[in-house]
Gaussian input, Z-matrix of N, CA and C with variables (Angstrom, degrees):
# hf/3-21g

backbone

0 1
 N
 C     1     B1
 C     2     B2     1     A1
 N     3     B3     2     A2     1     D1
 C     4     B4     3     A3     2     D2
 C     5     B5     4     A4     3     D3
 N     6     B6     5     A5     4     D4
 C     7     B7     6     A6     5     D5
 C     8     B8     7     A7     6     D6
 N     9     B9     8     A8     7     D7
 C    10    B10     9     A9     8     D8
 C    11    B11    10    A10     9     D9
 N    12    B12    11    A11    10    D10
 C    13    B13    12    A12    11    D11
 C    14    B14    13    A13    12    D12
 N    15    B15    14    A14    13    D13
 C    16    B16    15    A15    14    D14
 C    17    B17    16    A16    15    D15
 N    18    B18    17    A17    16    D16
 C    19    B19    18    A18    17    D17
 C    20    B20    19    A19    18    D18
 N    21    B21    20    A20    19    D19
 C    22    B22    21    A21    20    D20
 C    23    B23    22    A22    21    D21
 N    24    B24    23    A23    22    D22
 C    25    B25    24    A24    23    D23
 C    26    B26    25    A25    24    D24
 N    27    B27    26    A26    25    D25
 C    28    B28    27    A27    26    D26
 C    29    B29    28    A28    27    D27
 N    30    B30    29    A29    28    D28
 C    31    B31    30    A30    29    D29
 C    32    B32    31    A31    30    D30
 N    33    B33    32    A32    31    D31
 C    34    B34    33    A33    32    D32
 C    35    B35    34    A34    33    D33
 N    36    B36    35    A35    34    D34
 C    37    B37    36    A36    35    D35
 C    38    B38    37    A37    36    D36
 N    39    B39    38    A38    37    D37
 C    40    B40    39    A39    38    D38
 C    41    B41    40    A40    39    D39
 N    42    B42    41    A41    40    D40
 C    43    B43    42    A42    41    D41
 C    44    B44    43    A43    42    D42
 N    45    B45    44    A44    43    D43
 C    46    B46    45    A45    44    D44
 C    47    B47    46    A46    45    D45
 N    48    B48    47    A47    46    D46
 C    49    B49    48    A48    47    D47
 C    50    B50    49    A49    48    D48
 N    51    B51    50    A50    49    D49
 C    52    B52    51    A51    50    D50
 C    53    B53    52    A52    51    D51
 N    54    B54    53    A53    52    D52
 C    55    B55    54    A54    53    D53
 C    56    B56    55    A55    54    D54
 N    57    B57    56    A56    55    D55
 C    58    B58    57    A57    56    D56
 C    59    B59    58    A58    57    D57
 N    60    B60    59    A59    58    D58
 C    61    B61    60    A60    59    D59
 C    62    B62    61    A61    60    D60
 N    63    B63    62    A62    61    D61
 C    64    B64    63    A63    62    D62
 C    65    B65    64    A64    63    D63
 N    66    B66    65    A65    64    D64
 C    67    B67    66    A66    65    D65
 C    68    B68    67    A67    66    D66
 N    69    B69    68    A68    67    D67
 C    70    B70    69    A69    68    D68
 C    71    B71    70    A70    69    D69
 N    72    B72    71    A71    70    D70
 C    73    B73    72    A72    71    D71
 C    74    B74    73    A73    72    D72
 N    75    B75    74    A74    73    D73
 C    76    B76    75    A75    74    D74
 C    77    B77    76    A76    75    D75
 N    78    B78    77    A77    76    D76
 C    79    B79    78    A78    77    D77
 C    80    B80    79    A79    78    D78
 N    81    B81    80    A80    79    D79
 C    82    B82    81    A81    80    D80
 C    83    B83    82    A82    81    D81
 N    84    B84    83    A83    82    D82
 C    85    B85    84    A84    83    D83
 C    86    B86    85    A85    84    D84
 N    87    B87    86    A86    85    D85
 C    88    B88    87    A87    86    D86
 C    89    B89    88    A88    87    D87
 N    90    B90    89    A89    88    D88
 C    91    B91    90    A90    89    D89
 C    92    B92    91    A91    90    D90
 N    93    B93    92    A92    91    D91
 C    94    B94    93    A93    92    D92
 C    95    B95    94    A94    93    D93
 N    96    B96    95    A95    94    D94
 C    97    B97    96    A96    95    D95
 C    98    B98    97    A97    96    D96
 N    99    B99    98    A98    97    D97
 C   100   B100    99    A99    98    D98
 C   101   B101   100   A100    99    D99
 N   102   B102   101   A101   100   D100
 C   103   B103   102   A102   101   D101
 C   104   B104   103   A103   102   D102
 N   105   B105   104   A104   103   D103
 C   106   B106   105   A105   104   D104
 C   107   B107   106   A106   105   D105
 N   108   B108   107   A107   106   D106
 C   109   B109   108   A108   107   D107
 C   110   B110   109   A109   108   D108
 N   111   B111   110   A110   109   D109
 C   112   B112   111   A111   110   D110
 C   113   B113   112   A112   111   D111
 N   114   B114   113   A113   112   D112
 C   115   B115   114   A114   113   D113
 C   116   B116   115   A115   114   D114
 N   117   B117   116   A116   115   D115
 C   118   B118   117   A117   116   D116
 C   119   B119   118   A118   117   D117
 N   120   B120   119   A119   118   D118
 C   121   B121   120   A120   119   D119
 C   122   B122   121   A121   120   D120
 N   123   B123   122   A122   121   D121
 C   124   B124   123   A123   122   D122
 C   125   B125   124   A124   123   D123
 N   126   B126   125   A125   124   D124
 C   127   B127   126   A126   125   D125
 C   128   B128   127   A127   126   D126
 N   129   B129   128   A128   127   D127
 C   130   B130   129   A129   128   D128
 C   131   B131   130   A130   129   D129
 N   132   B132   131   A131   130   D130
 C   133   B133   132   A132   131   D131
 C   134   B134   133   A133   132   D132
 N   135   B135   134   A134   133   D133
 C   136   B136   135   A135   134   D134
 C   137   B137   136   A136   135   D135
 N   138   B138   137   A137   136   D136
 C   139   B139   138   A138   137   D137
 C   140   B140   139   A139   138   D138
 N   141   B141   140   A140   139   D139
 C   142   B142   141   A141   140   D140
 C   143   B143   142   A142   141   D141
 N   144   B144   143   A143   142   D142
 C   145   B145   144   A144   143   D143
 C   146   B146   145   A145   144   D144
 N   147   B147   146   A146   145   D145
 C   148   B148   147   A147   146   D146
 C   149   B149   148   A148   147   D147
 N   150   B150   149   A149   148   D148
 C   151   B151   150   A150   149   D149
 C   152   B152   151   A151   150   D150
 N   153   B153   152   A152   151   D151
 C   154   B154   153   A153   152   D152
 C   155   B155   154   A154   153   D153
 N   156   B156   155   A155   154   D154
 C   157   B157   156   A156   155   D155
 C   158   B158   157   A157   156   D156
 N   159   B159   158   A158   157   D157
 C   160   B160   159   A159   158   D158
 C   161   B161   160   A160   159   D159
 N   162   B162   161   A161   160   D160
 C   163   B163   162   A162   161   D161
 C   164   B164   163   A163   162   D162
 N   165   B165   164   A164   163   D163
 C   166   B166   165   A165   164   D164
 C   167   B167   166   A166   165   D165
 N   168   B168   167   A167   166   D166
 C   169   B169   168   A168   167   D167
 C   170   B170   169   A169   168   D168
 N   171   B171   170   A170   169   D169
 C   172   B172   171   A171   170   D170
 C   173   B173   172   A172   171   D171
 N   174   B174   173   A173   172   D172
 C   175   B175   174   A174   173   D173
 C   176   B176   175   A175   174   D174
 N   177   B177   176   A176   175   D175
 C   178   B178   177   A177   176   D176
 C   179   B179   178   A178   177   D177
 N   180   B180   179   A179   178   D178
 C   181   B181   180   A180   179   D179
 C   182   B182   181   A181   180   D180
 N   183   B183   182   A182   181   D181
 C   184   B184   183   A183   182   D182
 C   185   B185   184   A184   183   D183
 N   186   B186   185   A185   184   D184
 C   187   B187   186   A186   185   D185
 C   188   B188   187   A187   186   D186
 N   189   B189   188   A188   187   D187
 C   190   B190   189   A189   188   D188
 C   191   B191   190   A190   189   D189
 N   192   B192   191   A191   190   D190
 C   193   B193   192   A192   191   D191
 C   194   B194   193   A193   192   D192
 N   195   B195   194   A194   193   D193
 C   196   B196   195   A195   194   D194
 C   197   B197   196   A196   195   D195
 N   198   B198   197   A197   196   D196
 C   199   B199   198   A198   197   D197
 C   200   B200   199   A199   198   D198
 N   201   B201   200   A200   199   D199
 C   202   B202   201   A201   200   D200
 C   203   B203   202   A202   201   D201
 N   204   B204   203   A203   202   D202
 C   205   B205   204   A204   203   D203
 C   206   B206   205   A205   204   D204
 N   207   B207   206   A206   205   D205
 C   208   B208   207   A207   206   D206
 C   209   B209   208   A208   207   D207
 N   210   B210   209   A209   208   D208
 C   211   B211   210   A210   209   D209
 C   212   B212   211   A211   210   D210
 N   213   B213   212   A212   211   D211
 C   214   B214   213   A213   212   D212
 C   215   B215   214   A214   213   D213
 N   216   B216   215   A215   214   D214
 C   217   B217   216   A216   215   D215
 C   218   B218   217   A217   216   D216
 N   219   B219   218   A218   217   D217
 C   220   B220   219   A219   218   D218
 C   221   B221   220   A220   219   D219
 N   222   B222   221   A221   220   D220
 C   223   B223   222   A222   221   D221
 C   224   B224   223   A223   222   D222
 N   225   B225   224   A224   223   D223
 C   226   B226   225   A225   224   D224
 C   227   B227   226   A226   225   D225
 N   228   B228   227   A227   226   D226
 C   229   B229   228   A228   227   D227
 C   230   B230   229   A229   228   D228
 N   231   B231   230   A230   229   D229
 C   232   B232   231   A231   230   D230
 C   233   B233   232   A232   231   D231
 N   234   B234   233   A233   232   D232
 C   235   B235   234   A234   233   D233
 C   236   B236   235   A235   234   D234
 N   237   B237   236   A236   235   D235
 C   238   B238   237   A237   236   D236
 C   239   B239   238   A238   237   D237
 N   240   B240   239   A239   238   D238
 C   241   B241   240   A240   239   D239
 C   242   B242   241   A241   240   D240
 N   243   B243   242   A242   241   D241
 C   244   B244   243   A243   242   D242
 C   245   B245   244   A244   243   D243
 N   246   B246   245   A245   244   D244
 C   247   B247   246   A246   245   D245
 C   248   B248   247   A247   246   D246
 N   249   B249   248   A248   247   D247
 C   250   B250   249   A249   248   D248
 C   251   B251   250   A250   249   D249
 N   252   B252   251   A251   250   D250
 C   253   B253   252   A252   251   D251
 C   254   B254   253   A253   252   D252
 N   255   B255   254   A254   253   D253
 C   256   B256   255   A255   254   D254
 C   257   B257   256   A256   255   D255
 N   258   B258   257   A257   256   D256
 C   259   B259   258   A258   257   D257
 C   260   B260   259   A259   258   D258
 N   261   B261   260   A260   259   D259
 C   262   B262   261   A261   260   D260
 C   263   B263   262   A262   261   D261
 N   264   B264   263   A263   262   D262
 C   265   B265   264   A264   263   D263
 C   266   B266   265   A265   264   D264
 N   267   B267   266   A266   265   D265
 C   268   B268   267   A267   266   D266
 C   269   B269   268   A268   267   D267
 N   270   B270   269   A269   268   D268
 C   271   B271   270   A270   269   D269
 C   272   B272   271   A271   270   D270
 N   273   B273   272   A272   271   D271
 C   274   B274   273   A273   272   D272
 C   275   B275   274   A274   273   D273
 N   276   B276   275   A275   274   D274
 C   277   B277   276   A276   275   D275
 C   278   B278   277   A277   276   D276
 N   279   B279   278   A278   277   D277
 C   280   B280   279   A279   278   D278
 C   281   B281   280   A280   279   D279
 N   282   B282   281   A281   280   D280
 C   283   B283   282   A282   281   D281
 C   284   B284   283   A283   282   D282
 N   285   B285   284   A284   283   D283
 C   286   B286   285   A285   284   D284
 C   287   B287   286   A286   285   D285
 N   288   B288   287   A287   286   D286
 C   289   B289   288   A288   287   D287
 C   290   B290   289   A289   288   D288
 N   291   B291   290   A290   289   D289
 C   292   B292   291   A291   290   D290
 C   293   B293   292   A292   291   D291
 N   294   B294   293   A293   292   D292
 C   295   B295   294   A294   293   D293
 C   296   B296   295   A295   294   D294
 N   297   B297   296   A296   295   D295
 C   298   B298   297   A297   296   D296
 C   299   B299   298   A298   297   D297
 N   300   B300   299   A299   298   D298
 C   301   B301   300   A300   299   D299
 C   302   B302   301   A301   300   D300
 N   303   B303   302   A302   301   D301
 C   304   B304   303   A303   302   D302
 C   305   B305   304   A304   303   D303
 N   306   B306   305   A305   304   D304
 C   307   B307   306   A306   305   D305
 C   308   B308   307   A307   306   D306
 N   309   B309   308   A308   307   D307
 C   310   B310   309   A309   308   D308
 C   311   B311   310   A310   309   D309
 N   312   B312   311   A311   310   D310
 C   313   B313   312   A312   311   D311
 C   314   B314   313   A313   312   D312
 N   315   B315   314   A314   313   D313
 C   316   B316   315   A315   314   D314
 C   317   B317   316   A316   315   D315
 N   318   B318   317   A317   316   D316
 C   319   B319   318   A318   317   D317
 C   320   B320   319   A319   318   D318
 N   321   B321   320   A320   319   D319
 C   322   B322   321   A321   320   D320
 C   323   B323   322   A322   321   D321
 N   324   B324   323   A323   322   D322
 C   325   B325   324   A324   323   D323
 C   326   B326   325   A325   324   D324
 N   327   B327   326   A326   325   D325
 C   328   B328   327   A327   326   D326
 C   329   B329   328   A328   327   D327

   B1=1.4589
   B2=1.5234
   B3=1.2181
   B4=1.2862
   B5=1.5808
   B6=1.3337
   B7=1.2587
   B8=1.5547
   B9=2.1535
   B10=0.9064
   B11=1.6592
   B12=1.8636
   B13=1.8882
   B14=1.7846
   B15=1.4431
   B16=1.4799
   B17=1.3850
   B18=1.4747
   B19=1.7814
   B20=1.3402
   B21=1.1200
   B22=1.7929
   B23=1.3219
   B24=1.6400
   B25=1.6445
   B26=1.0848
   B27=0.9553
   B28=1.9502
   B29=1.5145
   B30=1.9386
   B31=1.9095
   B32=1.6322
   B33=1.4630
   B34=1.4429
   B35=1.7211
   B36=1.3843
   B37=1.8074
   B38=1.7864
   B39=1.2454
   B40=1.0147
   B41=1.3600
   B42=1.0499
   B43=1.8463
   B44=2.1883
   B45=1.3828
   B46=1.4687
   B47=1.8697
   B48=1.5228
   B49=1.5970
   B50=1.6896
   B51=1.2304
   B52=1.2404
   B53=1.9690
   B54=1.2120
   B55=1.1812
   B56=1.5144
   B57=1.6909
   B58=1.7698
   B59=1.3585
   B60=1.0763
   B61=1.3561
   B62=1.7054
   B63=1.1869
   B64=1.6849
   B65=1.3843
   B66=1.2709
   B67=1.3461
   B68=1.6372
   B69=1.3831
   B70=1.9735
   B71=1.3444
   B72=1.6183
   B73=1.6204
   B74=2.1974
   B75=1.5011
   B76=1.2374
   B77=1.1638
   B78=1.4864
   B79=1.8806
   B80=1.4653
   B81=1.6894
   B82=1.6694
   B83=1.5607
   B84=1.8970
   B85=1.2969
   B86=2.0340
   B87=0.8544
   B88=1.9935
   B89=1.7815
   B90=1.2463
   B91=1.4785
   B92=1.5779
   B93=1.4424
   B94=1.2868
   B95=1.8345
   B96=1.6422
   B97=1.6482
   B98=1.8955
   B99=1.2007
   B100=1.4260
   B101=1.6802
   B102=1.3758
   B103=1.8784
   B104=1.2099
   B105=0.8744
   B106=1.1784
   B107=1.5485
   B108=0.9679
   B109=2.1397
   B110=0.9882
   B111=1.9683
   B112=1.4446
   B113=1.6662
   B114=1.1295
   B115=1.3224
   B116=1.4954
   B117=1.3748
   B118=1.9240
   B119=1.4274
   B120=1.5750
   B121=1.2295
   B122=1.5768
   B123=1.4183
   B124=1.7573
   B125=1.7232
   B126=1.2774
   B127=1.0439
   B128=1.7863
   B129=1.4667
   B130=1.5196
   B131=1.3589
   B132=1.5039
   B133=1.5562
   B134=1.5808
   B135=1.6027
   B136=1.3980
   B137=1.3758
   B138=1.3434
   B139=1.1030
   B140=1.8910
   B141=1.6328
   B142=1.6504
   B143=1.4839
   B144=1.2501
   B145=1.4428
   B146=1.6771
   B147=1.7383
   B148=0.8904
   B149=1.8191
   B150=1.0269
   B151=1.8867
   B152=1.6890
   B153=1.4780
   B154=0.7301
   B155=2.0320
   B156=1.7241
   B157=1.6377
   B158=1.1387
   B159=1.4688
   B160=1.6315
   B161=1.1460
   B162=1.8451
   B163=1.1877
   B164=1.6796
   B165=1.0724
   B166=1.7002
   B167=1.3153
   B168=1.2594
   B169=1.5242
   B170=1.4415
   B171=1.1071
   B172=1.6695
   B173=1.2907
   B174=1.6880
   B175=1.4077
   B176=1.5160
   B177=1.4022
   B178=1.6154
   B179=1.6228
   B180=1.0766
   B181=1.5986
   B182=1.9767
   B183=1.5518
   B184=1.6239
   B185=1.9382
   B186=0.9939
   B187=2.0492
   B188=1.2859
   B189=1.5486
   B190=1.5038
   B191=1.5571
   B192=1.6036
   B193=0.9686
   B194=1.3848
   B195=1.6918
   B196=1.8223
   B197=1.3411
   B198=1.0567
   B199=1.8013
   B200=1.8163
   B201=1.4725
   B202=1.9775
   B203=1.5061
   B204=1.4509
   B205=1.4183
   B206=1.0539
   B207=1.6155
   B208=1.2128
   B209=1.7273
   B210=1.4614
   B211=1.4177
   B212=2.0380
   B213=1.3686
   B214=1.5682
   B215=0.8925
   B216=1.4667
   B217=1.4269
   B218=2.1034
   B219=1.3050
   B220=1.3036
   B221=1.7373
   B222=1.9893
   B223=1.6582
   B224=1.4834
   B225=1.0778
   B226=2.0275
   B227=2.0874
   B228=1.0637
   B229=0.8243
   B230=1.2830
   B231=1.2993
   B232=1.2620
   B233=1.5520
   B234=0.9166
   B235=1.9660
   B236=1.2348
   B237=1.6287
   B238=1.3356
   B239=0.9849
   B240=1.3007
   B241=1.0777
   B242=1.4651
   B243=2.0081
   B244=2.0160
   B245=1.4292
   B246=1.0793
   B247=1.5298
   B248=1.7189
   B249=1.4046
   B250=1.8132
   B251=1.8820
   B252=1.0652
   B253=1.4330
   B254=1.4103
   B255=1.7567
   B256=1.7712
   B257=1.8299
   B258=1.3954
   B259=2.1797
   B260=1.3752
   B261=2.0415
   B262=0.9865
   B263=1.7122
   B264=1.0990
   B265=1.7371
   B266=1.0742
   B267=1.5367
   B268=1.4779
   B269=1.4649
   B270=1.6658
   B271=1.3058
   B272=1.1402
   B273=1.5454
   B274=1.5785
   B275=1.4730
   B276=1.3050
   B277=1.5278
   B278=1.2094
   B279=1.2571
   B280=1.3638
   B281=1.9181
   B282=1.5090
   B283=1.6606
   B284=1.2069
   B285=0.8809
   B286=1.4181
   B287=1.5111
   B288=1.3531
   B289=1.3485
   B290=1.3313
   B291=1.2167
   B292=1.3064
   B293=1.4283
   B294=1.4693
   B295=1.6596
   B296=1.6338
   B297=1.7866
   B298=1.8993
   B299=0.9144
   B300=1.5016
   B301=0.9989
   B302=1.8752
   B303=1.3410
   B304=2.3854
   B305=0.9005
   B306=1.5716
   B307=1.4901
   B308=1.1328
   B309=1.6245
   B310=1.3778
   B311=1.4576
   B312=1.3202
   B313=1.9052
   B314=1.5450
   B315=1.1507
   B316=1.3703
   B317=1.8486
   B318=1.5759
   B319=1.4163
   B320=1.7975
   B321=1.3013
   B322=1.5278
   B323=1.8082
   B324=1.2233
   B325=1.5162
   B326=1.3296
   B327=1.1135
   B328=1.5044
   B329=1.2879
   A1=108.66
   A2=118.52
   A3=131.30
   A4=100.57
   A5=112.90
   A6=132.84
   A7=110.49
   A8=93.20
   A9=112.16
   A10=141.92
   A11=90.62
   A12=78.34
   A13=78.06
   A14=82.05
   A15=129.87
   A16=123.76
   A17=101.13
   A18=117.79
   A19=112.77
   A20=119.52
   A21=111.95
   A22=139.22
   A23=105.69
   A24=113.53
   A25=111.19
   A26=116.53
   A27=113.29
   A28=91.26
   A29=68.35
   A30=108.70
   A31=107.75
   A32=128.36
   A33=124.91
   A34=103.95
   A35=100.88
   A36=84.55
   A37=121.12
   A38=105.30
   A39=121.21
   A40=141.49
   A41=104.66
   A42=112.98
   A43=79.87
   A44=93.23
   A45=97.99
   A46=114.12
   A47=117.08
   A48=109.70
   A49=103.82
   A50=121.23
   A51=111.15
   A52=127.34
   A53=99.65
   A54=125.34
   A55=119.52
   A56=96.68
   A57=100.79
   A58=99.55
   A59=149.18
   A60=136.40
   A61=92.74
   A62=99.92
   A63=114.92
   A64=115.98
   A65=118.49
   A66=132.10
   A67=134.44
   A68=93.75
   A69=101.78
   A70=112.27
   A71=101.32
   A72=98.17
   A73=111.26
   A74=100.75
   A75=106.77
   A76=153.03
   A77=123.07
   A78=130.47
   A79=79.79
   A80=100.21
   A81=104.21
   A82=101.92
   A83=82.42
   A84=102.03
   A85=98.10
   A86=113.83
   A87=119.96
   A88=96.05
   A89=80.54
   A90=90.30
   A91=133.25
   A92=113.60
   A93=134.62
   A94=110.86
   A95=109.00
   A96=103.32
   A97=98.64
   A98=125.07
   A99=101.67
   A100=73.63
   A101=105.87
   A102=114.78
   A103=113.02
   A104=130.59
   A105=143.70
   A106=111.93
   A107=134.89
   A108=142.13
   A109=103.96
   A110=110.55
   A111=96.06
   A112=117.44
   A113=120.48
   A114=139.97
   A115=112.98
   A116=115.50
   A117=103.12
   A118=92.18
   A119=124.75
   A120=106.30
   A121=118.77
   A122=102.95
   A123=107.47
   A124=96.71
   A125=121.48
   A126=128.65
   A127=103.43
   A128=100.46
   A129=100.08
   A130=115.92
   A131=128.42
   A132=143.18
   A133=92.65
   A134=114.69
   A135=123.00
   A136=106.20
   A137=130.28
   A138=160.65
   A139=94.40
   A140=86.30
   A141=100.18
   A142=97.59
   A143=138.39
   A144=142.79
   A145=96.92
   A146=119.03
   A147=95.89
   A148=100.67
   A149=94.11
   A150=118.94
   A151=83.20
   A152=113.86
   A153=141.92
   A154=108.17
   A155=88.14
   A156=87.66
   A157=123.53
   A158=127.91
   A159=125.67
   A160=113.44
   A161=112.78
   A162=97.19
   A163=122.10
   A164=133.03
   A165=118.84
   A166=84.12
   A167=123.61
   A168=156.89
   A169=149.30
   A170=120.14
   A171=107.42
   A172=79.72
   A173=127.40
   A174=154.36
   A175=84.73
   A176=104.44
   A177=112.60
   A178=115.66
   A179=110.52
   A180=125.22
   A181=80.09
   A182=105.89
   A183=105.79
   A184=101.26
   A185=92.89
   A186=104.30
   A187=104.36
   A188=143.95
   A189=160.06
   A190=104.69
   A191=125.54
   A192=107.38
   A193=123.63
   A194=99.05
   A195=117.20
   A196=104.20
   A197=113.29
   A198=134.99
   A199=81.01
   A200=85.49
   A201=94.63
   A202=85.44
   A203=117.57
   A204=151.62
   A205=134.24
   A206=113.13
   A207=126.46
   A208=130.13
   A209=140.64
   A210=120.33
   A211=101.84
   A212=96.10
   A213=108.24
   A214=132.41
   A215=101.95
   A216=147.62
   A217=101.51
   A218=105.19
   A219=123.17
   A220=91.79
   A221=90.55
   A222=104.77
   A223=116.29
   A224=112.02
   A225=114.49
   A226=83.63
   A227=132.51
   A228=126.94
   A229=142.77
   A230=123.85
   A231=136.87
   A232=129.84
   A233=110.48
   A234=104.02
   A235=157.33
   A236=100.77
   A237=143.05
   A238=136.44
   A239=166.50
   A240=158.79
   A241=117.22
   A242=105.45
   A243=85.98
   A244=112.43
   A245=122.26
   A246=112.63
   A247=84.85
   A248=122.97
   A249=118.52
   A250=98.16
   A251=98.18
   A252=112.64
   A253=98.89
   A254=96.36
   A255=116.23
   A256=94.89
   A257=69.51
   A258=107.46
   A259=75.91
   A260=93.22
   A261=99.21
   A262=130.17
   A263=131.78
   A264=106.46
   A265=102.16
   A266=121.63
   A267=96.34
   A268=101.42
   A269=142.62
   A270=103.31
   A271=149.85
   A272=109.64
   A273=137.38
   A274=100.33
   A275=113.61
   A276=98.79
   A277=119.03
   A278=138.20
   A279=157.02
   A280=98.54
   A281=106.54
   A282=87.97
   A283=116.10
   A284=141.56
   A285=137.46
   A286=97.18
   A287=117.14
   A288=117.88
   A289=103.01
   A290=136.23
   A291=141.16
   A292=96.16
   A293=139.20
   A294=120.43
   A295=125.86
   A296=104.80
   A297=93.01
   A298=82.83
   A299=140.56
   A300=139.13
   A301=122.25
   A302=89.07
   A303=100.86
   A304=113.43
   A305=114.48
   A306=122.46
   A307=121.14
   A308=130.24
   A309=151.99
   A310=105.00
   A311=110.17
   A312=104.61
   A313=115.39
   A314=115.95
   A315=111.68
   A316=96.06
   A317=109.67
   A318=100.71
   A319=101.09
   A320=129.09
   A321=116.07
   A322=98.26
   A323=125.99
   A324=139.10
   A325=101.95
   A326=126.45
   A327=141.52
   A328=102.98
   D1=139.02
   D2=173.89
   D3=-78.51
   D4=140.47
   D5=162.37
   D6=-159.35
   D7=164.84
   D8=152.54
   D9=-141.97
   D10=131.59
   D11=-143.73
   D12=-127.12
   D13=164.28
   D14=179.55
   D15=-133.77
   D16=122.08
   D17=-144.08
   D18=-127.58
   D19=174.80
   D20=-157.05
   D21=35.72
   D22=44.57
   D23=177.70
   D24=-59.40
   D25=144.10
   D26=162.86
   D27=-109.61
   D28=150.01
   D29=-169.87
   D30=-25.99
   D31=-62.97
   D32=-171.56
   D33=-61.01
   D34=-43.32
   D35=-177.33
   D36=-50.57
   D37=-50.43
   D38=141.12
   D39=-13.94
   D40=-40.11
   D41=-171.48
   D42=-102.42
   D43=-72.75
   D44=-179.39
   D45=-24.98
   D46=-57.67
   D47=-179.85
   D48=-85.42
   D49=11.25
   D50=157.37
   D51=-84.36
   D52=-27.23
   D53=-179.57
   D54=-74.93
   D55=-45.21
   D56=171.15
   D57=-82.36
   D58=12.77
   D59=-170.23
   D60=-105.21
   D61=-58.79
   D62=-179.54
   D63=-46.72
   D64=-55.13
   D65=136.44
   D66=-8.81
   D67=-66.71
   D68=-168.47
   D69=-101.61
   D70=-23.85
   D71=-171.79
   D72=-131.06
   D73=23.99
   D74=-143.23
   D75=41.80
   D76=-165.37
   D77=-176.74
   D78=-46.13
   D79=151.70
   D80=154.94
   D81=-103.20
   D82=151.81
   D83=-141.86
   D84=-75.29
   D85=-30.85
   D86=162.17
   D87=-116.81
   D88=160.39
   D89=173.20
   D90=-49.03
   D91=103.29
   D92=179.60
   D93=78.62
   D94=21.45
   D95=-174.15
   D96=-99.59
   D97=151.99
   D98=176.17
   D99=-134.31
   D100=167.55
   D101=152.58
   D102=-98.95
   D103=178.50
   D104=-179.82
   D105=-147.60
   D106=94.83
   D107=162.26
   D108=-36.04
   D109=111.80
   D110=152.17
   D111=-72.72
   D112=173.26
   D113=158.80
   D114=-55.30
   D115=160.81
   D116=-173.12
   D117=-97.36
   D118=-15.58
   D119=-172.56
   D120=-71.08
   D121=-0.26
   D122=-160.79
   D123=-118.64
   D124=17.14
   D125=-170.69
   D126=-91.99
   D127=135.12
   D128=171.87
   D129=-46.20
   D130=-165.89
   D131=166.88
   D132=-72.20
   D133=-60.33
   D134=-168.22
   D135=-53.23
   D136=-69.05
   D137=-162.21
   D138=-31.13
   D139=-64.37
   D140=-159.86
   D141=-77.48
   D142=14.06
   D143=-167.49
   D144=-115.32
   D145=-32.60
   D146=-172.81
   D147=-107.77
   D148=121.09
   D149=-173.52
   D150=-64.63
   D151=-96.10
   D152=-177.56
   D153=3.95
   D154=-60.85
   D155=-178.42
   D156=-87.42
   D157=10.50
   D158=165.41
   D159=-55.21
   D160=170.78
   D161=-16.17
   D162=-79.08
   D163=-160.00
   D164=177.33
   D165=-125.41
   D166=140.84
   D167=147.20
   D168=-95.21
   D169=-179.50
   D170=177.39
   D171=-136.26
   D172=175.90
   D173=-143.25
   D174=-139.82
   D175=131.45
   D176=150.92
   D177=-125.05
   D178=111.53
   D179=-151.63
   D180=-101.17
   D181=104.79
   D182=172.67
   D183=-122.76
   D184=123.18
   D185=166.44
   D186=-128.43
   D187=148.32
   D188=132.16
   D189=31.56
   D190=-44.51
   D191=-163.24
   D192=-127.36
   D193=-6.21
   D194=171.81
   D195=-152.44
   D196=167.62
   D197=179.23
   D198=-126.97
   D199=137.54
   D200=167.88
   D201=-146.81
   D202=141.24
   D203=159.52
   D204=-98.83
   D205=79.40
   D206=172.56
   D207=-17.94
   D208=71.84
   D209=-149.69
   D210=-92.80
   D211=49.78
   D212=139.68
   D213=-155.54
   D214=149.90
   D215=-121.15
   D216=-106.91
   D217=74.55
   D218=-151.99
   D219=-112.92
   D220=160.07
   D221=161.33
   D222=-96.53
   D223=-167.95
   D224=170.45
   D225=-128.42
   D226=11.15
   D227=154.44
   D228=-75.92
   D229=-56.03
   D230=148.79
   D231=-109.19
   D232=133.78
   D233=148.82
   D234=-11.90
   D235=-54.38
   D236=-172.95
   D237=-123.76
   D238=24.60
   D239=-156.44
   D240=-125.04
   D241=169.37
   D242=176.01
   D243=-72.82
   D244=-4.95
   D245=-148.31
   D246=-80.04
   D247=-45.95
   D248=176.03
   D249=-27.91
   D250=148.87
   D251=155.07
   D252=177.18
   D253=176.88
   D254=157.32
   D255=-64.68
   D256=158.57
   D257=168.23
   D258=-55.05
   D259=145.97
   D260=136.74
   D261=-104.06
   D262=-155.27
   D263=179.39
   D264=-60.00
   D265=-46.50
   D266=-156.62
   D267=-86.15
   D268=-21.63
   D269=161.73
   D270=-71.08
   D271=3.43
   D272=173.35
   D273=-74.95
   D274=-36.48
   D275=-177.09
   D276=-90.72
   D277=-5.47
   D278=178.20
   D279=-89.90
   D280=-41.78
   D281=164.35
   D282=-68.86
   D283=-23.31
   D284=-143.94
   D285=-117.34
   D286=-10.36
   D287=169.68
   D288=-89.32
   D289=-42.12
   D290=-154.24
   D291=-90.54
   D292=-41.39
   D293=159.95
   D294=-79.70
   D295=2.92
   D296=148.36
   D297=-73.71
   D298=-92.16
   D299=-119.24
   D300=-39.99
   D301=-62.95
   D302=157.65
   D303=-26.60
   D304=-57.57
   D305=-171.99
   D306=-63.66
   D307=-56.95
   D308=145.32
   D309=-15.06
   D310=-61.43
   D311=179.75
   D312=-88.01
   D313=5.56
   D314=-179.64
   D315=-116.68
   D316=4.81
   D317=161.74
   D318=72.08
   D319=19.75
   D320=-158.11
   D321=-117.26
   D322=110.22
   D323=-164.32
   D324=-78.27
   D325=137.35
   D326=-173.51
   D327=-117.30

């Protein structure tokens, strides 16, 4: 699996991106996984064709000592389908904008 993670949090960062997560994107849904919605504008041709499988998301896998970011681009609907894939650039760059960004407001130095 492709990811992108960020490792050696200390404990408050930790508590801190647990809190905005709980917060912006709710409870995670198993222990420490949250989704995250892409936007429709960042949605493939496929993606936005399939109604059915919105919304499509990425996984933010957070425990005590790293956050890792799943960079595919999945439903909570099914399993299988084409619309799953990897990021494409630009939704890779929109993740990766959107956890500076957490970080940036939660003040937490990488």
């Amino acid at each position: 699996m492709k990811q992108y993670v960020i490792d050696e949090l200390r404990s408050a960062d930790y508590q801190a991106l647990k809190n905005y997560l709980d917060e912006h994107y709710g409870q995670a849904a198993l222990k420490g996984i949250y989704w995250i919605p892409l936007a429709a504008k960042l949605l493939t041709a496929v993606q936005q064709a399939h109604r059915e499988c919105q919304p499509h998301c990425v996984a933010i896998d957070l425990d005590p000592n790293r956050m890792a970011c799943e960079l595919l681009v999945r439903t909570q609907n099914r399993v299988r389908c084409d619309c799953i894939g990897y990021a494409t650039e630009e939704q890779f760059s929109w993740l990766i904008a959107l956890i500076d960004d957490i970080f940036n407001r939660l003040k937490i130095i990488t």
